[in-house]
C-alpha positions in Angstrom: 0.7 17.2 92.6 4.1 17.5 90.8 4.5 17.8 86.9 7.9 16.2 85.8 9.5 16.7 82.1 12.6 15.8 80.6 14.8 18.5 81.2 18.2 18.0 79.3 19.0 14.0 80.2 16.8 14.0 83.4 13.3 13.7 84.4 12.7 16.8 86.8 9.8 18.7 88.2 8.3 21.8 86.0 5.3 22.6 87.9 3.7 21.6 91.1 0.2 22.9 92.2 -1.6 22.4 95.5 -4.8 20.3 96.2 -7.4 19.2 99.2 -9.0 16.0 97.8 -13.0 16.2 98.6 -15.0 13.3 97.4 -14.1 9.9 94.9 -13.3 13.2 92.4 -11.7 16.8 92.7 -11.3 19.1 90.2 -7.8 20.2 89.9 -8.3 24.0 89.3 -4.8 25.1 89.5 -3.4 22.5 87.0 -6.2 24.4 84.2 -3.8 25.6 81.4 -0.4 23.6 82.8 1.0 21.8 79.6 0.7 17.8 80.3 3.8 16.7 81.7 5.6 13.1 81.2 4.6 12.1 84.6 1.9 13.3 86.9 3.0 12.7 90.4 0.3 12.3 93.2 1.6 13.2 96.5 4.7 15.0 95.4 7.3 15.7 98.1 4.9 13.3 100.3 3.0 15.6 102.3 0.2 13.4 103.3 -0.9 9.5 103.6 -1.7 8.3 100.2 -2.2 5.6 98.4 -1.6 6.7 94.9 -1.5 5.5 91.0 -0.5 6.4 87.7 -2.7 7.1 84.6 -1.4 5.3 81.9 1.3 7.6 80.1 2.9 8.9 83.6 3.5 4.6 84.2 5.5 4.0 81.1 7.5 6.9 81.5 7.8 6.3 85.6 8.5 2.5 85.4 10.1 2.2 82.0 13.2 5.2 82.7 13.5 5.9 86.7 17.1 6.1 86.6 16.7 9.3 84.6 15.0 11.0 87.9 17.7 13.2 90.0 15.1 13.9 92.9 15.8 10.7 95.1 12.4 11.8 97.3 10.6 11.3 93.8 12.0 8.1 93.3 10.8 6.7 96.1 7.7 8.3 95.6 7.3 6.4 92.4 9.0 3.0 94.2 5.8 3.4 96.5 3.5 3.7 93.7 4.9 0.9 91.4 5.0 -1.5 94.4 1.4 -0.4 95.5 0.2 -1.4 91.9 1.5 -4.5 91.4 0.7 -5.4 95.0 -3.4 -4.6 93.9 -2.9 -6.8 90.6 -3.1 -3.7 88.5 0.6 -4.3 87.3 2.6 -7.0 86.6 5.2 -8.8 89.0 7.6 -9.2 85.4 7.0 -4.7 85.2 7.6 -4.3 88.7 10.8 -6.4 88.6 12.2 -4.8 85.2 10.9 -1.5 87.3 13.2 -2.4 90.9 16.1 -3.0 88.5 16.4 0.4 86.7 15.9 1.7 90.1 18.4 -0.6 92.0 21.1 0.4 89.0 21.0 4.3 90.6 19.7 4.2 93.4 22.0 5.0 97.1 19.4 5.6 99.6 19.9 2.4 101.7 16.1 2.3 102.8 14.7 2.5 99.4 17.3 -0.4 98.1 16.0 -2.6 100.8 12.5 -1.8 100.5 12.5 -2.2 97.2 14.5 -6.1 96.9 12.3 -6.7 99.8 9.5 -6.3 97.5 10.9 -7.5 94.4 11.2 -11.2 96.4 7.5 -11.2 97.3 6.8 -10.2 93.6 8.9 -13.4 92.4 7.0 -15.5 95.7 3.0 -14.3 95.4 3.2 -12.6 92.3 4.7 -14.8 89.9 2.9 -18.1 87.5 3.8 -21.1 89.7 4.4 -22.6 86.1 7.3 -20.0 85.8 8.4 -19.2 89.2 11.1 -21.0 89.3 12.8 -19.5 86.5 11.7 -15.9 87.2 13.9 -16.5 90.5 16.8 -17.9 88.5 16.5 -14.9 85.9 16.4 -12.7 88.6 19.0 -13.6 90.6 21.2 -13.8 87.6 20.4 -10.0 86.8 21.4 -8.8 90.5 24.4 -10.9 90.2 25.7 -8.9 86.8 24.2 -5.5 88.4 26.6 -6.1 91.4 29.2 -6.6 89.4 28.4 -2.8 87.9 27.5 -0.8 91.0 30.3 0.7 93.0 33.0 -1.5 95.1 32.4 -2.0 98.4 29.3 0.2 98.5 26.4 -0.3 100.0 24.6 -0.4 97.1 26.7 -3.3 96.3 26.6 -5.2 99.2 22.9 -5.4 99.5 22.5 -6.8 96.4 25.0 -9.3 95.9 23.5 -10.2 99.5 19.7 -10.3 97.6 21.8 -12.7 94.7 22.6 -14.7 97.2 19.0 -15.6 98.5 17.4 -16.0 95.4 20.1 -17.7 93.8 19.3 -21.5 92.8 21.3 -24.6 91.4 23.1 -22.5 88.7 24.7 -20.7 90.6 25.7 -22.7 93.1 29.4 -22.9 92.5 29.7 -19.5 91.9 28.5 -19.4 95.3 31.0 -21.9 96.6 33.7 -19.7 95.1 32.6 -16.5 96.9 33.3 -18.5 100.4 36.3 -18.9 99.3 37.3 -15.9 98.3 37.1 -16.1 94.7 35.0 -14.6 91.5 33.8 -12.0 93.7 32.5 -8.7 92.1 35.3 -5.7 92.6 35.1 -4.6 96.2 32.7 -7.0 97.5 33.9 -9.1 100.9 31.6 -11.3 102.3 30.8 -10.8 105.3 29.6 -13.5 108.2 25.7 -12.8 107.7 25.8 -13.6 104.1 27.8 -16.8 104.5 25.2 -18.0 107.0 
């Protein structure tokens, strides 16, 4: 179990403390007299199977400023948790999206970016009011499309989601679309390549 504080701009770990769980509740012994950090993180460095949560204070820090956590294993840690969550109805699909962008803006490991616009799309698809899907995708794709125009040229970063943008994208932006084909409006350093035109 992991303690992380605000240390100077980032979020990083101050204490971490060792536990066996035995029964629906364990006592946390060790943690006795640690001062209550910004986010309590189950499962730290992922040592084990777990399906984890956050108490309420640890999810607004966690989901509301992820892009101030350095420790990329602690990202994903929290990716894991936020995306468990909203899966089990105990958070919203509108959270976990605002959530995968802040994340998306900083994150580089190319298996967390996928996961996590993997996820973000069945969020918009099973998690979403019918009576505002359609819009959620539009307002969605529209936020990709201006963080890929942010994220570094050519990375990869970059590439997957502009390549997101592109499946989610609807009538709006259909002739910005039209004009990557051809070569044009593209963000800095983005080419298209021949799985995105199909």
């Amino acid at each position: 179990i992991g303690g992380y504080d605000l240390v100077g701009d980032t979020y990083q770990r101050v204490w971490q403390v060792e536990a066996d769980v035995a029964g629906e509740r364990t006592r946390i012994e060790d943690a006795a007299g640690l001062p209550r950090a910004a986010v309590i993180l189950v499962n730290d460095e992922d040592l084990t199977y777990a399906k984890t949560r956050f108490d309420a204070a640890s999810l607004a820090v966690a989901g509301g400023q992820i892009e101030r956590f350095e420790d990329p294993l602690a990202r994903a840690l929290i990716a894991s948790t936020m995306w468990s969550m909203c899966r089990d109805g105990e958070l919203a699909a509108p959270a976990f999206l605002d959530f995968a962008l802040r994340l998306l803006s900083v994150e580089t490991n190319s298996d967390v970016i996928h996961g996590t616009l993997m996820n973000a799309r069945a969020a918009l698809n099973l998690y979403t009011s019918p009576a505002v899907t359609k819009q959620a995708h539009a307002d969605f794709a529209s936020q990709l499309l201006a963080l890929a125009k942010k994220l570094p040229g050519g990375s990869d970063q970059q590439k997957q989601v502009a390549e997101e943008f592109a499946r989610l994208a609807v009538d709006p932006h259909r002739e910005l679309l039209e004009n990557w084909l051809e070569g044009k409006d593209l963000p800095e350093g983005l080419e298209v390549p021949q799985e995105l035109r199909w």
